[in-house]
Backbone of each chain as ProteinMPNN parsed JSONL, in Angstrom:
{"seq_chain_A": "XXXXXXXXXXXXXXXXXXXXXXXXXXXXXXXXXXXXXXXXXXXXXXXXXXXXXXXXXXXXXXXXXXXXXXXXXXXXXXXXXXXXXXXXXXXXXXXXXXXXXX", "coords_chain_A": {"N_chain_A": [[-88.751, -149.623, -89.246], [-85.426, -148.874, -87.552], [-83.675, -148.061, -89.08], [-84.539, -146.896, -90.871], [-85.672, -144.121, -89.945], [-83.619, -142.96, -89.234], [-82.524, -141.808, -91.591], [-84.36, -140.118, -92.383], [-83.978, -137.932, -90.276], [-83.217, -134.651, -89.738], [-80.882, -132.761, -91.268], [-79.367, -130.342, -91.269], [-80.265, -130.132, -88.606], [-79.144, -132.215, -87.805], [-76.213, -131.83, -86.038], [-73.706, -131.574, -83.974], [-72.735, -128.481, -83.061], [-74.853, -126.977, -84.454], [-77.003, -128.084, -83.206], [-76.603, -127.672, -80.543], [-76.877, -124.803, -80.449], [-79.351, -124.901, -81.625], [-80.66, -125.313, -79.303], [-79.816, -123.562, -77.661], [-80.929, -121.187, -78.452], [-84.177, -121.836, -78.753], [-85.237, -122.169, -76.386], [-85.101, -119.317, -75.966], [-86.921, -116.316, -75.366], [-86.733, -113.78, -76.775], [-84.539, -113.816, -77.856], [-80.875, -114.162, -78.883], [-77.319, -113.029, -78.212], [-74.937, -113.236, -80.647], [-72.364, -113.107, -79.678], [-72.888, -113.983, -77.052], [-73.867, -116.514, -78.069], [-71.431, -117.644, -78.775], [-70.044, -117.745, -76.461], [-71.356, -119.112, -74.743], [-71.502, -122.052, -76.169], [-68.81, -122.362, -76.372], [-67.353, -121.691, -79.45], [-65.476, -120.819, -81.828], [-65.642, -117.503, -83.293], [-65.567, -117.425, -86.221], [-66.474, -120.264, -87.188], [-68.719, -120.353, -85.681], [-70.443, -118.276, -87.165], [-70.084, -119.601, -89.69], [-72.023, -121.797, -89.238], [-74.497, -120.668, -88.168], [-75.338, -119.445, -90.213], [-76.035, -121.771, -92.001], [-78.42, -122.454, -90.724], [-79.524, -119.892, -91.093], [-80.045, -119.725, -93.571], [-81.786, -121.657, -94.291], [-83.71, -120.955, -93.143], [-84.545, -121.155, -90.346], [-83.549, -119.859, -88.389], [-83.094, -116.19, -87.302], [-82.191, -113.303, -87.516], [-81.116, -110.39, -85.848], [-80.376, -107.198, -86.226], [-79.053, -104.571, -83.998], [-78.417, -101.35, -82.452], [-76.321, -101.123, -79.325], [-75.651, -99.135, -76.74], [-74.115, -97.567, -78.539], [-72.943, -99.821, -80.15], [-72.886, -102.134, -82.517], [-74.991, -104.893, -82.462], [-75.794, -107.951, -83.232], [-78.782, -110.281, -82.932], [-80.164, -113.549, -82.629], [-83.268, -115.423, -83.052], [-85.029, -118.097, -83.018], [-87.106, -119.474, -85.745], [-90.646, -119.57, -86.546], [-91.287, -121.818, -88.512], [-88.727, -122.99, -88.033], [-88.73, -123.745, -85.078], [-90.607, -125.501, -85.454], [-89.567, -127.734, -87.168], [-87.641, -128.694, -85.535], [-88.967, -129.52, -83.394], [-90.007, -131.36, -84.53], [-87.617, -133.217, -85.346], [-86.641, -133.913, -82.71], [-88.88, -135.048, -81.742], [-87.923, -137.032, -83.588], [-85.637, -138.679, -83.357], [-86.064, -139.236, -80.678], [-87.694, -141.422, -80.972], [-86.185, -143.216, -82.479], [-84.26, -143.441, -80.354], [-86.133, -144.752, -78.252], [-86.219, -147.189, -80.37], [-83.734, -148.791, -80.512], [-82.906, -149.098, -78.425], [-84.121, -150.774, -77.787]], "CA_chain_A": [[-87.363, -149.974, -88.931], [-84.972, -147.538, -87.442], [-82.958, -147.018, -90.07], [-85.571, -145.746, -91.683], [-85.919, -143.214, -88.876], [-82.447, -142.071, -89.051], [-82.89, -141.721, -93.151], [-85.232, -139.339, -91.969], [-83.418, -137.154, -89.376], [-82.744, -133.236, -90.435], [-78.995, -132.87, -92.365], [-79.307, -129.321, -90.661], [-80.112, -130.013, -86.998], [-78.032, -133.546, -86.556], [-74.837, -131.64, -86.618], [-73.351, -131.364, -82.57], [-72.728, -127.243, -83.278], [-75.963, -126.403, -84.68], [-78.162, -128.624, -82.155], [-76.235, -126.75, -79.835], [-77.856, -123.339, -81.015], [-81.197, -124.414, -81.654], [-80.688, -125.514, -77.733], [-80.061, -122.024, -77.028], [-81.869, -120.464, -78.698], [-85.127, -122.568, -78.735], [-85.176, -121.571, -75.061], [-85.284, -117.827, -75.226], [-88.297, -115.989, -76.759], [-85.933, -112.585, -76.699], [-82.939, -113.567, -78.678], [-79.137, -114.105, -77.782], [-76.518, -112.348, -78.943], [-74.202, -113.996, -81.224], [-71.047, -112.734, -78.517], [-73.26, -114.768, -76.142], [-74.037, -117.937, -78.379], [-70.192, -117.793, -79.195], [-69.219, -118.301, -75.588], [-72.117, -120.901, -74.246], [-70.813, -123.086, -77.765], [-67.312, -122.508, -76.997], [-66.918, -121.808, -80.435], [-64.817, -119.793, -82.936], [-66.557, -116.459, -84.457], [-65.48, -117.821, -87.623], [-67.189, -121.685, -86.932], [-70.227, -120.32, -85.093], [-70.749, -117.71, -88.431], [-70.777, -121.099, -90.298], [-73.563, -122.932, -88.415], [-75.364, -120.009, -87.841], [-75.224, -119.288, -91.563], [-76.792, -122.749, -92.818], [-79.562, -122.256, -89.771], [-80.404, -118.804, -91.329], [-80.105, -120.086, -94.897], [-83.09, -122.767, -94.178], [-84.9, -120.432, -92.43], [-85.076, -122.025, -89.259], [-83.441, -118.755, -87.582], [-83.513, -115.253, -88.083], [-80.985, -112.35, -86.927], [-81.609, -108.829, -86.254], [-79.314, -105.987, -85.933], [-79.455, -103.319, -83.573], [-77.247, -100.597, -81.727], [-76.522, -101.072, -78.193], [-74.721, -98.26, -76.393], [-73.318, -96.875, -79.6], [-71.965, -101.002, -80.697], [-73.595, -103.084, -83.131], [-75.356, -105.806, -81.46], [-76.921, -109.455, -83.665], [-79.613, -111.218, -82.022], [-80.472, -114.588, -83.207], [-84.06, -116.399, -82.181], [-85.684, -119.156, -83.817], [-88.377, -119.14, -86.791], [-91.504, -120.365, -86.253], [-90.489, -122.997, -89.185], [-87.485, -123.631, -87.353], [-88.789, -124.547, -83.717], [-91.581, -127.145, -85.418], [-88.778, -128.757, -87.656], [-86.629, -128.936, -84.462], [-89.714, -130.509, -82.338], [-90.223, -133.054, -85.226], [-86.216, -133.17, -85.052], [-86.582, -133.977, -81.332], [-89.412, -136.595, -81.768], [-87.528, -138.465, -84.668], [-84.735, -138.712, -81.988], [-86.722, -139.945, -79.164], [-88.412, -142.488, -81.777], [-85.025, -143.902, -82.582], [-83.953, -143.75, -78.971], [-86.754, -145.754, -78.125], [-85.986, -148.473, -80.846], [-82.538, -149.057, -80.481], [-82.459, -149.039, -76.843], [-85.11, -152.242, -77.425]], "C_chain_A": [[-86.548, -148.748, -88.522], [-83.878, -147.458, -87.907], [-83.742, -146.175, -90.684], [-86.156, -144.218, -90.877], [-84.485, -142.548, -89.479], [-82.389, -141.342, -90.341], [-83.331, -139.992, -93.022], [-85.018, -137.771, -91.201], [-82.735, -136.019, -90.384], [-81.348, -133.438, -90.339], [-78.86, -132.017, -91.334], [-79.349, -129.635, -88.774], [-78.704, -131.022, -86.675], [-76.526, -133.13, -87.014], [-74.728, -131.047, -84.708], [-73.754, -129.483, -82.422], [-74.058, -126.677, -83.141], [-77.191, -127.068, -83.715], [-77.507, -128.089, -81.215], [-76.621, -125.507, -79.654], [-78.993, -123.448, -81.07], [-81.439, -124.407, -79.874], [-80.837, -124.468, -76.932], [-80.797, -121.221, -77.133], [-83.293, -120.999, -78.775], [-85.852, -121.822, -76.786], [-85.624, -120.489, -74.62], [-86.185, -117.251, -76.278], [-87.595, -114.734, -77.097], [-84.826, -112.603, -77.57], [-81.454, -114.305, -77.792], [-78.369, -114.262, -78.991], [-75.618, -113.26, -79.681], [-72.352, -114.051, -80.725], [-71.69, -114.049, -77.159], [-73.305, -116.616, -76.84], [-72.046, -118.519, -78.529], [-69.528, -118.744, -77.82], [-69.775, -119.812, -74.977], [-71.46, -121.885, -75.053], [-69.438, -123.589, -77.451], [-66.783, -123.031, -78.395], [-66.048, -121.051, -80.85], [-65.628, -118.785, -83.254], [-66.617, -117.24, -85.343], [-66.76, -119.281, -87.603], [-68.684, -121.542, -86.636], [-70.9, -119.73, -86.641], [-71.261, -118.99, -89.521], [-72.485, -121.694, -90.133], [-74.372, -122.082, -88.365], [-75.891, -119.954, -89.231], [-75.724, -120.32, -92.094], [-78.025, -122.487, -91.791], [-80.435, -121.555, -90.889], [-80.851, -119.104, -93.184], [-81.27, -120.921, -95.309], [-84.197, -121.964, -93.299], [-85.614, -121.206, -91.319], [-84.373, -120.613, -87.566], [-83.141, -117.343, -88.258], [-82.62, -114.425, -87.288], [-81.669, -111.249, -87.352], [-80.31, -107.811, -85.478], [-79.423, -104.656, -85.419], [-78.005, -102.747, -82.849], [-77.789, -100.275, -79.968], [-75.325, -100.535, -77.379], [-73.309, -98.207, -77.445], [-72.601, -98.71, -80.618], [-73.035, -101.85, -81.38], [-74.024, -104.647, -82.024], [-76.019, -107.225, -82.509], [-77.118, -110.33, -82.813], [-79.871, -112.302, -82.4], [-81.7, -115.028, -82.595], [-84.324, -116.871, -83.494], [-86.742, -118.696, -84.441], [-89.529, -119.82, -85.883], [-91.471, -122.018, -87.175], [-89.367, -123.789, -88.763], [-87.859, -124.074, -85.815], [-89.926, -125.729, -84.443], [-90.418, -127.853, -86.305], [-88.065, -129.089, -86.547], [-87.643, -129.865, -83.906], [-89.719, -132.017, -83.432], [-88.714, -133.621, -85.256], [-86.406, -134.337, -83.674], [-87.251, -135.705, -81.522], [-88.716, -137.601, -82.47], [-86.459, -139.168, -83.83], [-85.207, -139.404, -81.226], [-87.026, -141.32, -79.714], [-86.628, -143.615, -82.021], [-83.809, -144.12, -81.142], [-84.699, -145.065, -78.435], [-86.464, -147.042, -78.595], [-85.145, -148.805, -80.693], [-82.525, -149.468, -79.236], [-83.345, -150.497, -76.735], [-84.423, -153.659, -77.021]], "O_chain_A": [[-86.842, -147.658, -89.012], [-82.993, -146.843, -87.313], [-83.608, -144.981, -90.949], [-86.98, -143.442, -91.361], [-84.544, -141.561, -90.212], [-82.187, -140.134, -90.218], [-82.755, -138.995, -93.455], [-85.664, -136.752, -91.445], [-82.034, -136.215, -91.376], [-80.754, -134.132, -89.513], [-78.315, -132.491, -90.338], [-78.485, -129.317, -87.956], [-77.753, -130.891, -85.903], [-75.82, -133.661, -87.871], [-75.547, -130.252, -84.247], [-74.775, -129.112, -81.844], [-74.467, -126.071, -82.15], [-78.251, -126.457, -83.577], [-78.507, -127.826, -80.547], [-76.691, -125.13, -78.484], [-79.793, -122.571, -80.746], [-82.223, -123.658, -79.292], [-81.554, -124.296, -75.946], [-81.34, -120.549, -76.256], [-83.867, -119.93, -78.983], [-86.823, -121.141, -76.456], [-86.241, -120.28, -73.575], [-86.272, -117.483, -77.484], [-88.041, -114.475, -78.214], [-84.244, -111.598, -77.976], [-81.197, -114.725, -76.663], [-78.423, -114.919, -80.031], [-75.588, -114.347, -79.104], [-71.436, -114.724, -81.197], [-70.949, -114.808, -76.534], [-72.904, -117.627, -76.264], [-71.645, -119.671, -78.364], [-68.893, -119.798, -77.845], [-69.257, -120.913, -74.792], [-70.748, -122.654, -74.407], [-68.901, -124.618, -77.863], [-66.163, -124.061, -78.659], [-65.692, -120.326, -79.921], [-66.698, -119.266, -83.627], [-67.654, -117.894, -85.465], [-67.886, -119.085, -88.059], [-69.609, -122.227, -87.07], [-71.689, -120.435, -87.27], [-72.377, -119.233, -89.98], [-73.54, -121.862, -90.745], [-75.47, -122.61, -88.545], [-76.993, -120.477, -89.394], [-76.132, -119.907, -93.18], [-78.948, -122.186, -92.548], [-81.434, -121.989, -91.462], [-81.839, -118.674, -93.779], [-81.703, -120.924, -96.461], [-85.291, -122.373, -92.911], [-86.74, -121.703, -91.287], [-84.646, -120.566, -86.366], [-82.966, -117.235, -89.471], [-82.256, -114.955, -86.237], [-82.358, -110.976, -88.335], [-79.646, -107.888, -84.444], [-79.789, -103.705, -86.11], [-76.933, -103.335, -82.705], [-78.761, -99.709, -79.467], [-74.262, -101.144, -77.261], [-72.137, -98.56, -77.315], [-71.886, -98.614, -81.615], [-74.02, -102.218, -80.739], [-73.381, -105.173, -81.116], [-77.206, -107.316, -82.194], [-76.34, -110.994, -82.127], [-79.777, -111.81, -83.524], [-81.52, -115.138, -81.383], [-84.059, -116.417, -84.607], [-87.378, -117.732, -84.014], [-89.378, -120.426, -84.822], [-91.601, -123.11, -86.622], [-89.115, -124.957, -89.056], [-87.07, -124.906, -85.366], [-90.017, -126.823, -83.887], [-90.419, -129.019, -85.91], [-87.763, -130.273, -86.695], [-87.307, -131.049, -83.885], [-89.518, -133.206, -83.188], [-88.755, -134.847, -85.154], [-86.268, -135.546, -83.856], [-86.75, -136.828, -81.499], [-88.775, -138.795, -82.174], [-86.579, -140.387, -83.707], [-84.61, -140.466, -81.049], [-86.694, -142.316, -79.071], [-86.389, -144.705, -81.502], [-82.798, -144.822, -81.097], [-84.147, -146.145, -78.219], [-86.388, -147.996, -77.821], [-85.463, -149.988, -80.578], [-81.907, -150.524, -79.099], [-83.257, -151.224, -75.746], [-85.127, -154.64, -76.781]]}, "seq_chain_B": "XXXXXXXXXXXXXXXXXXXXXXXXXXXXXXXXXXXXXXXXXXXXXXXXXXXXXXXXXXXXXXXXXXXXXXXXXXXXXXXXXXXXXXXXXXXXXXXXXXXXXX", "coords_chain_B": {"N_chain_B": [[-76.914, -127.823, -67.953], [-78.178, -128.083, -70.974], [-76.824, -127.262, -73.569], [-74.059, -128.082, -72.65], [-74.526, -130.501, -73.004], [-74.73, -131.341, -75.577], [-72.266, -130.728, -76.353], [-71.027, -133.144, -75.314], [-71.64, -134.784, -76.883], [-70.521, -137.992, -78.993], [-68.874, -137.655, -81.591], [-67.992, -139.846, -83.405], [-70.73, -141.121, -83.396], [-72.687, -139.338, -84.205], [-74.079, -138.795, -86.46], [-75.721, -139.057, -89.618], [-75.494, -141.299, -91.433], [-73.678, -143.36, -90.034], [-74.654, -143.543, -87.582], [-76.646, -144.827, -88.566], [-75.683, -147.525, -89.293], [-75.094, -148.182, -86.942], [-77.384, -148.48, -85.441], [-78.141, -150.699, -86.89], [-76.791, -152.658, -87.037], [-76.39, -153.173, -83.876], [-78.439, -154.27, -83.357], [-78.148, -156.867, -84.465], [-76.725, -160.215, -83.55], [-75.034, -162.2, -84.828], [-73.773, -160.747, -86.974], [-73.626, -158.198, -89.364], [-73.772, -158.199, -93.072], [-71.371, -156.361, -95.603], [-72.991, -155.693, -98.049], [-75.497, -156.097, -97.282], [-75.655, -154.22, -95.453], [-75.123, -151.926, -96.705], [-77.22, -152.15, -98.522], [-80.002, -151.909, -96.996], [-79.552, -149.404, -96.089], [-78.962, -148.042, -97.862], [-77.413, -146.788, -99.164], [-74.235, -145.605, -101.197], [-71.657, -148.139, -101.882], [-68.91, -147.165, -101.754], [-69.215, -144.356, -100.115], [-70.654, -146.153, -97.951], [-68.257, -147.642, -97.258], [-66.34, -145.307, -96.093], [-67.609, -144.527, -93.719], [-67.695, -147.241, -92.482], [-65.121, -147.558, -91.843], [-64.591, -145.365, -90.161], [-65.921, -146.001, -87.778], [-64.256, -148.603, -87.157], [-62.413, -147.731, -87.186], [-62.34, -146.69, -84.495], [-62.298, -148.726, -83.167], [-65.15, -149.355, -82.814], [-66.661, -151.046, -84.217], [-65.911, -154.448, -85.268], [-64.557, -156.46, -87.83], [-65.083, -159.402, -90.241], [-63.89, -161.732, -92.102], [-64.535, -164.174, -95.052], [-65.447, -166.855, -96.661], [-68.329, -167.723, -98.823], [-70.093, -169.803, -100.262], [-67.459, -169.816, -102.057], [-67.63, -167.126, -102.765], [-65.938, -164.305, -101.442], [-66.853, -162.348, -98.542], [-67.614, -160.293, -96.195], [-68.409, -159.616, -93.08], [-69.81, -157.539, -90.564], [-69.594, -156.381, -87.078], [-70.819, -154.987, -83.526], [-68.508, -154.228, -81.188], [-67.88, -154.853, -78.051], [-66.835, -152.631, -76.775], [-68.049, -150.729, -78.577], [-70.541, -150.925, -77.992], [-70.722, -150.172, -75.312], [-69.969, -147.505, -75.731], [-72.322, -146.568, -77.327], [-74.228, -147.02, -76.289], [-73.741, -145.086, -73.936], [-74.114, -142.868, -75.769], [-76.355, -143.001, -76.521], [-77.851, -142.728, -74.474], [-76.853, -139.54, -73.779], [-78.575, -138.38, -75.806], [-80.763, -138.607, -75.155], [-80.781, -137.54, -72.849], [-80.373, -135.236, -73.965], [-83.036, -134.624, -75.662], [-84.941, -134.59, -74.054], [-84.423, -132.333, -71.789], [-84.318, -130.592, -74.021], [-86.518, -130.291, -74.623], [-88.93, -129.695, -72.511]], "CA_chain_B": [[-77.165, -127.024, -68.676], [-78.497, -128.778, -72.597], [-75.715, -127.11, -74.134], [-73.006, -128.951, -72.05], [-74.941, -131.867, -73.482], [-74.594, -131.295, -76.602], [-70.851, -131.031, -76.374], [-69.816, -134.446, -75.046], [-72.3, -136.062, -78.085], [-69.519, -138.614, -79.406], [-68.595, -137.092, -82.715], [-68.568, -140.614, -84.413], [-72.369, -141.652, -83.356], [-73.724, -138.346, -84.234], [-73.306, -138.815, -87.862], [-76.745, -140.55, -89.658], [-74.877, -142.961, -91.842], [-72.813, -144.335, -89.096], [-75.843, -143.671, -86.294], [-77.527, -145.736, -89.378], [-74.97, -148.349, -89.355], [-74.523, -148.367, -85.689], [-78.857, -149.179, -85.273], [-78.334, -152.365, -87.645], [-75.85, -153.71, -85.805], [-76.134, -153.177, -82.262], [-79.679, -155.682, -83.117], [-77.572, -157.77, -84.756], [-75.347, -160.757, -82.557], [-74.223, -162.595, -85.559], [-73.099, -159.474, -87.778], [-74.419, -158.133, -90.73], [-72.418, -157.994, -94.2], [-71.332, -155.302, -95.972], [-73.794, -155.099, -99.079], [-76.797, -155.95, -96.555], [-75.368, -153.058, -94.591], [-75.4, -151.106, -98.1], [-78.814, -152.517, -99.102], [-80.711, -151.389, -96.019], [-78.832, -148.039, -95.11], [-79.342, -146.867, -99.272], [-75.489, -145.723, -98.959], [-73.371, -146.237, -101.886], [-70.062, -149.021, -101.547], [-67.945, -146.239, -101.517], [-69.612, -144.058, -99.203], [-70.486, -147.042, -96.709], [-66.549, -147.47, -96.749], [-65.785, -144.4, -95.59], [-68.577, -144.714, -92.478], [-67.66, -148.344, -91.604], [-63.744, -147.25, -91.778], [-64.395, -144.573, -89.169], [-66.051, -146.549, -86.971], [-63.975, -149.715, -87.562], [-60.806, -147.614, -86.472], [-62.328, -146.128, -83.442], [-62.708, -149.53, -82.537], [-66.44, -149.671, -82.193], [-66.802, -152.335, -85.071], [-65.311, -154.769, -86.025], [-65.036, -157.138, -89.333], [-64.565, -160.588, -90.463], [-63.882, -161.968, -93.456], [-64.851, -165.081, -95.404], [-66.095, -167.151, -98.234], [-69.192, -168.288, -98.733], [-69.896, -170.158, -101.989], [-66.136, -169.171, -103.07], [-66.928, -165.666, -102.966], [-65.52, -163.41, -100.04], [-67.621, -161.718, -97.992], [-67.258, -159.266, -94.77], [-69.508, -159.437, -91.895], [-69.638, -156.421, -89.404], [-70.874, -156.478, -86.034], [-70.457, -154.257, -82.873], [-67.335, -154.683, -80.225], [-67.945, -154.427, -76.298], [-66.851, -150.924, -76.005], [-68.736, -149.955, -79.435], [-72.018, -151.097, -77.301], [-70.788, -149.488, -74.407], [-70.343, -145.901, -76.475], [-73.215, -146.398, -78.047], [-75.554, -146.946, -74.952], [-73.801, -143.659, -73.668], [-74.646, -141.556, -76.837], [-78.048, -143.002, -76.723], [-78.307, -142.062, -72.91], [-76.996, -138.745, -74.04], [-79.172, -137.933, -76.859], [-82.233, -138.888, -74.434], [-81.565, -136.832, -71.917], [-80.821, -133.952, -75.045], [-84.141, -134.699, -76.357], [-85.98, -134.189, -72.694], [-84.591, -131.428, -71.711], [-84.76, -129.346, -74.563], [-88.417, -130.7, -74.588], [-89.065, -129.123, -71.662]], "C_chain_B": [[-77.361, -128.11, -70.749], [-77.163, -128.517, -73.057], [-74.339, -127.775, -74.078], [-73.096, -130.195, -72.372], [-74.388, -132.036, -74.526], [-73.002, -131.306, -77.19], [-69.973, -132.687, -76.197], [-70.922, -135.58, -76.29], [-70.864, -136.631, -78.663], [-69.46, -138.425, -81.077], [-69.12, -138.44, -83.769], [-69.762, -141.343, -84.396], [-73.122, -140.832, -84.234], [-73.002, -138.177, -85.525], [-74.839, -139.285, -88.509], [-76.628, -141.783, -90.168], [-74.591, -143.278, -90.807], [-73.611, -144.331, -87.622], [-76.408, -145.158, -87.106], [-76.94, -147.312, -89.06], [-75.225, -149.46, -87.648], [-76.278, -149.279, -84.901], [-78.841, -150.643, -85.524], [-77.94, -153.442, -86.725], [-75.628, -154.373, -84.675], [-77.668, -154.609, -82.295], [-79.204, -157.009, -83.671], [-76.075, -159.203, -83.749], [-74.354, -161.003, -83.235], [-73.3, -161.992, -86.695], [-73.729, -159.296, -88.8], [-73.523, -158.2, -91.679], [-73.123, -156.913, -94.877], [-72.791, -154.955, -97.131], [-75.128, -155.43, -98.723], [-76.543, -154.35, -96.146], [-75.454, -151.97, -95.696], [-76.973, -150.675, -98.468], [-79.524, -151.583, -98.028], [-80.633, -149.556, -95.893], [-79.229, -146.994, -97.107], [-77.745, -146.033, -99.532], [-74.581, -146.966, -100.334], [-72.061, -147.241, -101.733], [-69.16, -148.457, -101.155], [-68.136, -145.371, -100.249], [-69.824, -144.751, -97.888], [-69.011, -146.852, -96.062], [-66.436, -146.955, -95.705], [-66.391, -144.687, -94.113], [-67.654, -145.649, -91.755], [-65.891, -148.309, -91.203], [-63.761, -146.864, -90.408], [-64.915, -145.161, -88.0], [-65.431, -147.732, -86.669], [-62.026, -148.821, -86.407], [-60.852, -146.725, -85.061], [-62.695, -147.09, -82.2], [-64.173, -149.7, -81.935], [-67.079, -150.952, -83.056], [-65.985, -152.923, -85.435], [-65.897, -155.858, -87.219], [-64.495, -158.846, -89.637], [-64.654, -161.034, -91.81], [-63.819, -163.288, -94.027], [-65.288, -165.454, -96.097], [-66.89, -168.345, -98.097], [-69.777, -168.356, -100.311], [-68.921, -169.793, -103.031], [-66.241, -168.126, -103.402], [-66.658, -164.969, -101.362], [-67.151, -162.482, -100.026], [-67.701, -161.548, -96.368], [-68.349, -159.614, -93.93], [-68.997, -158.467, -90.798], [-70.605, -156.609, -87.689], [-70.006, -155.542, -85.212], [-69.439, -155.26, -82.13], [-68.22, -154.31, -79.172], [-67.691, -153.315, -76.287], [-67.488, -150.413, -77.144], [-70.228, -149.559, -78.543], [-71.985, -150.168, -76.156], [-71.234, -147.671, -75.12], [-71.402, -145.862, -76.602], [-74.146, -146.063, -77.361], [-75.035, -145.499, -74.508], [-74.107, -142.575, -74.67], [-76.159, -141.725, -76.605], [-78.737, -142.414, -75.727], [-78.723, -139.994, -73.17], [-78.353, -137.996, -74.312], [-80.795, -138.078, -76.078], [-82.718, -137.83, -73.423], [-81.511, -135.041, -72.424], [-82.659, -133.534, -75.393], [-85.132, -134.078, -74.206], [-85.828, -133.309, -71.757], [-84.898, -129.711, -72.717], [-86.767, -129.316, -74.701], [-89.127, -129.789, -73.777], [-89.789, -127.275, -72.052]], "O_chain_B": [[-76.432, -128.619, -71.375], [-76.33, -129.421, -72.99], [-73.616, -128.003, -75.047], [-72.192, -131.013, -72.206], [-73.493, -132.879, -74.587], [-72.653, -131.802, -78.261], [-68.933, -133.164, -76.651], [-70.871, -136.804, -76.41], [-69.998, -135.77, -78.824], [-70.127, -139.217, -81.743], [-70.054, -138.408, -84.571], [-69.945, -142.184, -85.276], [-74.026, -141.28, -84.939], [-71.894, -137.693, -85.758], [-75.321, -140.101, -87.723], [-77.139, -142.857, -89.851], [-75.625, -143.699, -90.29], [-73.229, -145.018, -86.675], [-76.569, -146.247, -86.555], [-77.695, -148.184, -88.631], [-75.403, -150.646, -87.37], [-76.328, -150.259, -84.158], [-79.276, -151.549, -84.813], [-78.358, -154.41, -86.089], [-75.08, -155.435, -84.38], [-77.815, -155.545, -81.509], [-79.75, -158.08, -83.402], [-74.895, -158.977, -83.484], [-73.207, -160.617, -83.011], [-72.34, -162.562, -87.214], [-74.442, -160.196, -89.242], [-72.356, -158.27, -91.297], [-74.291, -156.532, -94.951], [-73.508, -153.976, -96.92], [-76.013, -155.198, -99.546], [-77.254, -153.435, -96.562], [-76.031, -150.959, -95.294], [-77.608, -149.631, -98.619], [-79.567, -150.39, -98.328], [-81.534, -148.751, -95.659], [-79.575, -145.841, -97.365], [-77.338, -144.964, -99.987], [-74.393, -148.178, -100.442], [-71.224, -146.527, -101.181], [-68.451, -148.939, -100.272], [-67.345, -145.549, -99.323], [-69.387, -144.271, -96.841], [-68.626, -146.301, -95.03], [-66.398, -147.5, -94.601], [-65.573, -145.104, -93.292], [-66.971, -145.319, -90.785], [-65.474, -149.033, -90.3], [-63.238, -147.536, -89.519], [-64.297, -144.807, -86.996], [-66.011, -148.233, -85.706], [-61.175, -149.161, -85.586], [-59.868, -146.186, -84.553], [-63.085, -146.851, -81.057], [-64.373, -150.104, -80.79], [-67.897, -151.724, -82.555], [-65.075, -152.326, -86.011], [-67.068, -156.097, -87.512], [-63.463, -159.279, -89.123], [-65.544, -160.639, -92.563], [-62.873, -163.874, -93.502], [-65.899, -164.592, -96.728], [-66.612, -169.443, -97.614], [-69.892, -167.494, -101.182], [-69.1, -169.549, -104.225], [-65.42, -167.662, -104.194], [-67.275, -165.278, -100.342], [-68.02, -162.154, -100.833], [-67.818, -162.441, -95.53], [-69.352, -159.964, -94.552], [-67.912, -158.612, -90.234], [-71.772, -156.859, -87.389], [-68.894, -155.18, -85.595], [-69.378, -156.485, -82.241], [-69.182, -153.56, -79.336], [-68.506, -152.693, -75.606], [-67.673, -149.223, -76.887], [-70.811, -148.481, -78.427], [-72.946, -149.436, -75.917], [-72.246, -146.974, -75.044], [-71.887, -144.958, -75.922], [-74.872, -145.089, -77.559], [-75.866, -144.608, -74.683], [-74.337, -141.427, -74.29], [-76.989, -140.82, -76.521], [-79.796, -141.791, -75.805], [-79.746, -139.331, -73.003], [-79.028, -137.308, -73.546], [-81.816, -137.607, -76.581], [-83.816, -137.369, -73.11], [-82.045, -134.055, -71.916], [-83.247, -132.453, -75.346], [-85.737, -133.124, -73.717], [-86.684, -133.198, -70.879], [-85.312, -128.577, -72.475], [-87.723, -128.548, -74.813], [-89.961, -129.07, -74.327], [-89.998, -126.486, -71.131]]}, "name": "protein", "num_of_chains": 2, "seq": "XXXXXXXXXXXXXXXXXXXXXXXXXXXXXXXXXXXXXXXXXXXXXXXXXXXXXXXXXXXXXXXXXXXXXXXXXXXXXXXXXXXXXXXXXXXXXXXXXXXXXXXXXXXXXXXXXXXXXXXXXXXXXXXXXXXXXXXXXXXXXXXXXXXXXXXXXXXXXXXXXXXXXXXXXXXXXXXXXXXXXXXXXXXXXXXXXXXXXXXXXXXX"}
């Protein structure tokens, strides 16, 4: 039944914001900056810090901190835990696309 | 661009109670009632509330009310423009799911 699908569906991804980020970042095997996820998002610092912050808390992304021409720089890419919960994310999605749309 | 997707998701679909809600229903012609809509979904009386409120005043459901064997009892079903939304979130969320797939 597809409620029982939705039951199912990650707390963490099905939030607009944060499926927004894995979007981005899922994408790039390199990173992106958290000045860059800010603007694609059109978010807040403060708001993105949030979302990013339950991501990294579940270990589904990971941040690294480096210096780029003398300025702090955080990178964000995805875990390896965090792109297969996202694909099963994705499928549970499609699966409840499918039924509903019946 | 995904991301641009992910922005116009309709705030009150992309929820899983009220996605949950919104599944039952849309298969439903004759409506469901509330403590089916309880039963199924695993969502407390109180909690339902709140869900079937928010969708109830964004005009995507509505409610009827009546007594059957002298006790009251609600029945919910979708409106014409709930179905319409709904088919566009679902569109959405399809063509979310197949490009981040990609």
């Amino acid at each position: 039944m597809v409620v029982d699908l939705t039951k199912k569906l990650d707390k963490i991804f099905h939030e607009r914001a944060r499926l927004g980020v894995m979007s981005i970042l899922i994408a790039s095997a390199e990173g992106v900056s958290f000045s860059e996820l800010a603007k694609k998002l059109e978010l807040t610092r403060g708001n993105l810090s949030v979302h990013i912050r339950v991501l990294e808390d579940n270990g589904y992304v990971e941040s690294k901190k480096e210096f780029v021409d003398r300025k702090p720089r955080t990178t964000f890419r995805v875990t390896k835990s965090g792109r297969k919960a996202f694909e099963e994310y994705l499928k549970l999605l499609e699966q409840i696309v499918k039924s509903v749309g019946k």
